[in-house]
C-alpha positions in Angstrom: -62.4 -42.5 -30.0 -63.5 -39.1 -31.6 -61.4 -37.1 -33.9 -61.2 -33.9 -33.4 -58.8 -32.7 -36.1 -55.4 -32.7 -35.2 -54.2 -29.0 -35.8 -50.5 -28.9 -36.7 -48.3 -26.6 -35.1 -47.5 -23.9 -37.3 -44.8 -24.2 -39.4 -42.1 -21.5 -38.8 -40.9 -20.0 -41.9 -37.9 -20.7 -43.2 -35.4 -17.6 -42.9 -33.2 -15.9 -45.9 -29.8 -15.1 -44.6 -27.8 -12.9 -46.6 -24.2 -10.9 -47.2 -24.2 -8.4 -49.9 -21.2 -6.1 -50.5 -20.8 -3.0 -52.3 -18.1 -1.0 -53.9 -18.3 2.5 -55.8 -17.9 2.6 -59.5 -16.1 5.1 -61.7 -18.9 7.3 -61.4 -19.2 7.3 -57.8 -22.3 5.3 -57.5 -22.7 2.1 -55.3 -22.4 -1.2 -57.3 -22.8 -4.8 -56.0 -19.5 -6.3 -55.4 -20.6 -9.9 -55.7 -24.2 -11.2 -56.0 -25.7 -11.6 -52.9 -24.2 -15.0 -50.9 -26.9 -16.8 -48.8 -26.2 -18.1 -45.8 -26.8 -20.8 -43.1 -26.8 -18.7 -39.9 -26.8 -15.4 -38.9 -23.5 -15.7 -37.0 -22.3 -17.4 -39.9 -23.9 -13.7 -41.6 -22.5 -11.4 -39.4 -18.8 -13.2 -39.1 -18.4 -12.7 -43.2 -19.5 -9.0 -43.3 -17.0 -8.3 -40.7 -14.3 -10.1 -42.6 -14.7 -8.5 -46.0 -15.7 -5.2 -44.8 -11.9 -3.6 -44.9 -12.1 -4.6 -48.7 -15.4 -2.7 -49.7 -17.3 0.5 -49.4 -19.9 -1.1 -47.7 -21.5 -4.5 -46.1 -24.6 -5.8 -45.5 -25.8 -9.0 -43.5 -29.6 -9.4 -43.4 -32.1 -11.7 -42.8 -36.1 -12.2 -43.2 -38.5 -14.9 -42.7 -38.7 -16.7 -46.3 -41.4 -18.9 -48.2 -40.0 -18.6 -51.6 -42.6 -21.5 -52.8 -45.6 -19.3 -52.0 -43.7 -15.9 -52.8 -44.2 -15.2 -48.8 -41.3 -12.9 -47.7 -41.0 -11.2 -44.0 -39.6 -7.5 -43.3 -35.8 -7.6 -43.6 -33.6 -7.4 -40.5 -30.6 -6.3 -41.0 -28.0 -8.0 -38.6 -25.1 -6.0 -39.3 -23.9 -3.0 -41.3 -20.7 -0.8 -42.5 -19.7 1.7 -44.4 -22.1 2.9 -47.5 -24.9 0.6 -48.0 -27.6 1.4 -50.4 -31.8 1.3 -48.6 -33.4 -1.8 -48.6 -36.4 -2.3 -50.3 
């Protein structure tokens, strides 16, 4: 029986799923509302940002393909958007 090296398949990266809200300050400048919440799915994502965005200037629901053990981060896709939302980075 010869071994040719089993190749695992590759792993698929973990994904970063995230709702970040913001809200204007007295000076008129976007703030964070709350630090970012991570969560478990994207629908999970996309069904929060719709709920809270009547109660701030802006929401965000994003993902990207994340590795945080070997500082590995994909491009960020954002999954939903409302109101004033500072750029990504």
């Amino acid at each position: 029986m010869s071994n040719t090296g089993h190749v695992l398949p590759q792993q698929k990266m973990p994904k970063l799923i995230v709702v970040a809200a913001f809200n204007r300050d007295d000076e008129g400048n976007l703030q964070p509302a709350f630090d970012p919440r991570q969560m478990q799915s994207e629908d999970a994502a996309v069904r929060l940002a719709k709920m809270i965005e009547s109660e701030h200037a802006g929401v965000v629901a994003w993902s990207r393909e994340a590795n945080p053990s070997i500082g590995e981060y994909g491009e960020p896709i954002i999954l939903y958007r409302a109101g004033e939302v500072p750029d990504m980075e």
